[in-house]
C-alpha positions as CSV (number, residue, x, y, z in Angstrom):
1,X,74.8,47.5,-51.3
2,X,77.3,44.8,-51.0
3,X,77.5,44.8,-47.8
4,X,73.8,44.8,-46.9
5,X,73.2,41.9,-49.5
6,X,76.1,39.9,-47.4
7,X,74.6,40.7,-44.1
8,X,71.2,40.0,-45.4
9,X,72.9,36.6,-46.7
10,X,74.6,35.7,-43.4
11,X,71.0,35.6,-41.8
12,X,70.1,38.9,-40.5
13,X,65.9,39.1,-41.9
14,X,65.0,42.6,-41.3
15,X,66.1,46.0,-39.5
16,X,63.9,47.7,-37.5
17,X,66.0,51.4,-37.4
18,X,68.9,52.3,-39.2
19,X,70.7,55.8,-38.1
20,X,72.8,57.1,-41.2
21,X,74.6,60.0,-41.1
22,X,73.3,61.3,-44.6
23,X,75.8,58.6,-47.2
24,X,73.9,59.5,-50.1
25,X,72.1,56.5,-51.5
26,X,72.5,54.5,-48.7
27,X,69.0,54.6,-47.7
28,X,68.1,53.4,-51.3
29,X,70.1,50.4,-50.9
30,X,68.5,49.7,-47.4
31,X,65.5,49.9,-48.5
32,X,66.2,47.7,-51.6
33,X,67.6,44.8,-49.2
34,X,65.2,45.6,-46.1
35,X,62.7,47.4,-47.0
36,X,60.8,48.0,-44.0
37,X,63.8,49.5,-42.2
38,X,62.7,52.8,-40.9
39,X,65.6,55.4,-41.4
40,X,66.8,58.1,-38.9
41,X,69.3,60.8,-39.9
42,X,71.9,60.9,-36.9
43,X,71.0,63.6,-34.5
44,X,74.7,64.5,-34.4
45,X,74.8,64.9,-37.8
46,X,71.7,67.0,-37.8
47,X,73.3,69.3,-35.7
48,X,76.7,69.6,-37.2
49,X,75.3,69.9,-40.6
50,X,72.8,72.6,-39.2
51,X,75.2,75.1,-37.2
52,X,78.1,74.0,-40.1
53,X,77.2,78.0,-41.3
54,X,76.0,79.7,-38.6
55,X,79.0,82.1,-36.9
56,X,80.6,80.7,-33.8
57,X,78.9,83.9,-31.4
58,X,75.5,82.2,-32.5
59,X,76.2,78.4,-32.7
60,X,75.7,77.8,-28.5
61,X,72.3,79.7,-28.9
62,X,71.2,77.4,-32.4
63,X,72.2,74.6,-30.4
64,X,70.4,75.3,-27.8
65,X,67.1,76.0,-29.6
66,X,67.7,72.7,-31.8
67,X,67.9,70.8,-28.7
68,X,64.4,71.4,-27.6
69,X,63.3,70.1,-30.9
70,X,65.5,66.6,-30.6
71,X,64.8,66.1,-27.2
72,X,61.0,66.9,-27.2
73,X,58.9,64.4,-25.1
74,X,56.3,64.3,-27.6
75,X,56.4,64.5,-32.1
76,X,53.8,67.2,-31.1
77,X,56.0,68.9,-28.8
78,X,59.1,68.6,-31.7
79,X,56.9,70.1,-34.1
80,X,55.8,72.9,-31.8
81,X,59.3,73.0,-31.0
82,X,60.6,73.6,-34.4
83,X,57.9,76.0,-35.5
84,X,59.1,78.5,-32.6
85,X,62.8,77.9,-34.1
86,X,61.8,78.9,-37.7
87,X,59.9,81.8,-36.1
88,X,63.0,82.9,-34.4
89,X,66.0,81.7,-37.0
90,X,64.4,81.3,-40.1
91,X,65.3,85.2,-41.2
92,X,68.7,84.3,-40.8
93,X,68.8,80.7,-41.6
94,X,66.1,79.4,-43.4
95,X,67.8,76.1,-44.5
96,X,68.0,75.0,-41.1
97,X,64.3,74.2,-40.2
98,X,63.6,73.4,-43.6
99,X,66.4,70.6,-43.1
100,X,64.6,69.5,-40.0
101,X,61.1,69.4,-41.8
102,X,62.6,67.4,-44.6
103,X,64.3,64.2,-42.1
């Protein structure tokens, strides 16, 4: 928090987007400093954290299923995207699209 108090104190007013990569209570302290900072789990992270269980001979084909959720065109098309993922992972790894639900 120290360090968003002495940015906020060396003149910066507002963030627009913040992309963490999941520091717990690090979105508490933005929001207590800026608190109209929208914040955006890194996609990266997203991933890493997603496939971190999944055995290697599956990861390339999670990966590839997560990507057309991240890279949609559309929130409707992510959502779409994501409900065919759950449909096809979810048996196996359910705390994957629940992940994505949740950020």
């Amino acid at each position: 928090m120290s360090v968003l108090t002495e940015i906020h104190n060396r003149g910066v007013k507002d963030i627009l987007i913040a992309c963490i990569d999941g520091l717990t209570g690090f979105p508490k302290a933005l929001e207590t400093v800026f608190p109209k900072t929208q914040v955006q789990l890194c996609i990266v992270h997203m991933v890493r954290n997603s496939v971190a269980f999944v055995p290697w001979q599956q990861r390339k084909q999670v990966c590839a299923d997560l990507k057309t959720i991240y890279s949609a065109a559309t929130e409707s098309e992510a959502e779409f995207n994501l409900e065919l993922f759950a449909e096809k992972w979810d048996k196996q790894y359910p705390s994957i699209s629940k992940s994505w639900r949740s950020h």
